[in-house]
C-alpha distance (Angstrom), angle and dihedral (degrees) to the residues before:
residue distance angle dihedral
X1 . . .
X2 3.63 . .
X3 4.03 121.1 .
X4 3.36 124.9 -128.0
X5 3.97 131.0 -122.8
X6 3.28 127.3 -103.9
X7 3.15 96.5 -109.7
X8 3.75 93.6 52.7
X9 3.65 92.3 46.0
X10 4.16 85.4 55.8
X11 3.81 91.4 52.6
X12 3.79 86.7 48.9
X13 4.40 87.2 51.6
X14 3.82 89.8 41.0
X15 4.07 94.0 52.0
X16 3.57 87.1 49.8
X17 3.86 103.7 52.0
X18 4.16 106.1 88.8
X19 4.10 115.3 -97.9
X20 4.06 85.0 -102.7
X21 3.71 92.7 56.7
X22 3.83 117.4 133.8
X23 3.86 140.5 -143.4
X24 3.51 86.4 -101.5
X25 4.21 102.4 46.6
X26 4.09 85.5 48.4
X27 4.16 91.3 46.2
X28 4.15 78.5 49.1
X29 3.37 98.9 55.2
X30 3.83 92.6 37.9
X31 3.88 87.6 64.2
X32 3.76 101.3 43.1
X33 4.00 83.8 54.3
X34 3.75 87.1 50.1
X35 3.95 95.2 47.8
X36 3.43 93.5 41.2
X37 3.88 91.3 53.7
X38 3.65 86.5 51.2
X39 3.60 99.2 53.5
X40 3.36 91.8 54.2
X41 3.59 96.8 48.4
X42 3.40 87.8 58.5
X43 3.32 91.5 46.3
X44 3.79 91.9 59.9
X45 3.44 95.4 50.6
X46 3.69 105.4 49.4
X47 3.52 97.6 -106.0
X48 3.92 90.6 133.6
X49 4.29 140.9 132.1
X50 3.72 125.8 -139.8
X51 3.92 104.1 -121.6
X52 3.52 84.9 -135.4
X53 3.85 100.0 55.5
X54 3.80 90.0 42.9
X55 4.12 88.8 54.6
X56 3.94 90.4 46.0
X57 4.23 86.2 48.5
X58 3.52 92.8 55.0
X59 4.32 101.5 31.1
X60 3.73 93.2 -109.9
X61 3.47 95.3 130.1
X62 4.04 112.4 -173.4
């Protein structure tokens, strides 16, 4: 399966966002694509936390 640019992948965001969309809403959506692509990059490479030692970290318990 071949991937798509960027650029084709932000034509793809931009025809999705409603015709009343705003600066903001498409600078939104922009940076939950970017986290999101991040995450699982990290993902990928390992660079993960077990929930439960975060929670015990920070007193959260379960």
């Amino acid at each position: 399966m071949a991937t798509l640019s960027v650029k084709e992948e932000a034509h793809k965001l931009v025809d999705r966002l409603p015709d009343d969309a705003t600066w903001d809403d498409l600078m939104h959506e922009i940076y939950v694509r970017e986290t999101i692509e991040r995450g699982l990059a990290d993902s990928r490479a390992g660079r993960t936390a077990d929930v439960k030692n975060v929670r015990a970290k920070y007193g959260l318990g379960e």
